[in-house]
C-alpha positions in Angstrom: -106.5 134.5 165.8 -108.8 136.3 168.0 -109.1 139.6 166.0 -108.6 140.8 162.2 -104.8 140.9 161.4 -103.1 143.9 160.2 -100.4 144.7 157.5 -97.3 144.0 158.5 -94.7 146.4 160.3 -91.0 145.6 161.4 -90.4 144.0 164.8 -88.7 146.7 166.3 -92.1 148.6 166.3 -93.4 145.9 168.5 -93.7 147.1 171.8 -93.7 144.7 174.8 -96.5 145.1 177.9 -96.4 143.4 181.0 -99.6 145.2 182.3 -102.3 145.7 179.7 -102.4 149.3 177.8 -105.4 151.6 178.5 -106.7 151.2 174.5 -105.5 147.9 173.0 -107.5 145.6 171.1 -106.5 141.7 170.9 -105.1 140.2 167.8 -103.8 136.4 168.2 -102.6 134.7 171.0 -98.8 134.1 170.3 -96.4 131.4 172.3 -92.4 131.0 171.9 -89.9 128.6 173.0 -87.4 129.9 174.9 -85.1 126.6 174.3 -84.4 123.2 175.8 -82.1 123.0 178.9 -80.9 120.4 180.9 -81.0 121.3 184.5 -80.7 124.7 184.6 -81.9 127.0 182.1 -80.4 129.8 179.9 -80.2 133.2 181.2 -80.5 135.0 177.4 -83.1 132.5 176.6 -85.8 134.8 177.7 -85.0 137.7 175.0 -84.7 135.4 172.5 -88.2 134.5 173.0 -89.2 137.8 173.3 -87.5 138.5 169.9 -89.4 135.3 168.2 -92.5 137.4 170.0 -91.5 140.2 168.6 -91.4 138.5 165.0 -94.6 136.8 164.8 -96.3 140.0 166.5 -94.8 142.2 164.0 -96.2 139.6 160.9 -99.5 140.4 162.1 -99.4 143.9 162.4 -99.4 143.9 166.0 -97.5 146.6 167.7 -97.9 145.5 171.2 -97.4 142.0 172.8 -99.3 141.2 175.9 -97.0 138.9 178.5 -99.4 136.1 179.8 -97.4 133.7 181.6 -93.5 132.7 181.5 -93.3 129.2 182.6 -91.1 125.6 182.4 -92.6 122.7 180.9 -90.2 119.6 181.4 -89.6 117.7 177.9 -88.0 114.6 179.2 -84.5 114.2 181.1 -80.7 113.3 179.7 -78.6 110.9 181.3 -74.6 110.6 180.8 -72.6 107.3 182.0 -69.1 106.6 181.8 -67.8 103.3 182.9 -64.5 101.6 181.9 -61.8 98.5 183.4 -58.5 97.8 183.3 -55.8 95.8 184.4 -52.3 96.4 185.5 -49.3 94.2 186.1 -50.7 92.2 188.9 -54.5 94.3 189.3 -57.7 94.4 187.6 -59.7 97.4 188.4 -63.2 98.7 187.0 -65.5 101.0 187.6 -68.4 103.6 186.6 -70.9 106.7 187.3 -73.2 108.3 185.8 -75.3 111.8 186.2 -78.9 112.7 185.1 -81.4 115.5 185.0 -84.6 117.1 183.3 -84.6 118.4 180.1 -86.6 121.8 180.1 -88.4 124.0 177.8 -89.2 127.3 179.0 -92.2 128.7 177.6 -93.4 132.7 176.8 -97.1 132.9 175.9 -98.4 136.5 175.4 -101.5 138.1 173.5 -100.3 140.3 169.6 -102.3 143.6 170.4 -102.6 146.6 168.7 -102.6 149.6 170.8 -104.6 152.9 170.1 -102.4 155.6 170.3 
């Protein structure tokens, strides 16, 4: 928290701001997960963490969120191997591979403001 809280209004009210407002006055600074993905992230993953924005704006009676920064923070990585042998009626064959990658968490940090209308 950063500024007094307000009462509550409904998400939808919330109003999102890439470039500050000329009258705004800061409330809390708010952060949202956009999910985990491995390799490649989620194209909708972005509004859903604008929605979660949305949410804990609305909670504290901002009507206005701030966008700070968007940006990937890697989690770990995910690794898949399959292997396997057999044997036929005069060969014995085997054999393997595998595929890995980063697991990534995109990240949404912004500022709950209430704007002076």
């Amino acid at each position: 928290m950063i500024g007094p809280a307000r009462p509550p209004i409904t998400p939808a009210a919330v109003r999102i701001y890439e470039n500050p407002p000329r009258h705004y006055q800061q409330i809390a600074i708010i952060n949202s997960s956009a999910g985990t993905t491995w390799l490649f992230p989620d194209r909708d993953s972005p509004d859903e963490a604008i929605a979660d924005l949305r949410r804990e704006a609305a909670a504290l009676g901002a009507n206005g969120v701030l966008l700070q920064a968007v940006y990937d923070r890697p989690v770990g990585g995910l690794s898949v191997g399959v292997g396997g042998f057999g044997y036929g009626r005069h060969n014995f064959y085997g054999g393997g591979g595998s595929v890995g990658g980063p697991l990534i968490n995109r990240r949404v940090q912004a500022i709950a403001i209430y704007v002076r209308r």
